[in-house]
C-alpha positions as CSV (number, residue, x, y, z in Angstrom):
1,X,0.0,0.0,0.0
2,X,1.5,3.6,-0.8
3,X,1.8,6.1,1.1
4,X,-0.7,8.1,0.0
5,X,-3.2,5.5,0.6
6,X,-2.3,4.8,3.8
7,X,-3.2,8.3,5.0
8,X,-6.6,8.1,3.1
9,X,-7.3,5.5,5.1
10,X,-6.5,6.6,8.7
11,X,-8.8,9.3,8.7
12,X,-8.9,10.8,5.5
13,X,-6.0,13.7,5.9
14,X,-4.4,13.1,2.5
15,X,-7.9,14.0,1.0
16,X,-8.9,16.7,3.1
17,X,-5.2,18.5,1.9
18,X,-6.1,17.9,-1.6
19,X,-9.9,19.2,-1.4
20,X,-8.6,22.5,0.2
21,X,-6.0,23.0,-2.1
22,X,-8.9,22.5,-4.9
23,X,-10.8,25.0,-3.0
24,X,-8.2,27.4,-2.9
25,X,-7.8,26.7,-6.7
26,X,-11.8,27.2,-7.4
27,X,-11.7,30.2,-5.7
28,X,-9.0,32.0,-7.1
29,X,-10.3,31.3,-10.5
30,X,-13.4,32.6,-9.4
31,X,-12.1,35.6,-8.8
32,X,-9.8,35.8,-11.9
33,X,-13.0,35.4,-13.7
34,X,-14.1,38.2,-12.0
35,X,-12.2,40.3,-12.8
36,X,-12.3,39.5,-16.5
37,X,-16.2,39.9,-16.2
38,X,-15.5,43.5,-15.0
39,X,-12.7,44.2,-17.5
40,X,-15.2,43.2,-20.4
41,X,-18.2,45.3,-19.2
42,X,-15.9,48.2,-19.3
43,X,-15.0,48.3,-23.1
44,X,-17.1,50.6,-24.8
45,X,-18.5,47.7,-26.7
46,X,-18.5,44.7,-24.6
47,X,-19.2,41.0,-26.3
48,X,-22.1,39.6,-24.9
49,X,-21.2,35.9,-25.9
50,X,-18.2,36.8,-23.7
51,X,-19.9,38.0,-20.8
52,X,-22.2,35.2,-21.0
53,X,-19.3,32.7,-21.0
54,X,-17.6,34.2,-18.0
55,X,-20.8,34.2,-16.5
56,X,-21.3,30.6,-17.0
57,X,-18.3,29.7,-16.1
58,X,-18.8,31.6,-12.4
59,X,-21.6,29.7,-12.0
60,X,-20.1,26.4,-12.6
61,X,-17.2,27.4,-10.5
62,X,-19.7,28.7,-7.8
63,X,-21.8,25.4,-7.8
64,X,-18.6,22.9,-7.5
65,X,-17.1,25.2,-4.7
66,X,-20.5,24.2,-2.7
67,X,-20.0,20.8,-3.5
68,X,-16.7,20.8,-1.5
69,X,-17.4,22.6,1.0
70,X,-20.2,20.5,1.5
């Protein structure tokens, strides 16, 4: 048995690293995302297939961050 999976099974520890650090990760693209959302509605012309996209994507980054954090 490796390591790794040694840890996952006394108590889950190994996994509960990795799912923050995915957290962490979700997040800070969720905010990178943000700020793209806010750089595009500031163009005098912003591209509303591109504001829909970010958008999207927010939301799909906002529903798997409540996934993890349960």
């Amino acid at each position: 048995m490796s390591e790794t999976d040694r840890w996952e099974n006394e108590g889950g520890r190994v996994l509960h690293v990795k799912t923050e650090a995915r957290l962490k990760a979700l997040v800070r693209r969720h905010f990178s995302l943000d700020r793209a959302l806010d750089d595009e509605l500031a163009r005098p012309n912003p591209c509303s297939i591109e504001l829909q996209r970010l958008r999207r994507e927010k939301l799909f980054l906002k529903d798997e961050m409540t996934q993890i954090s349960g």
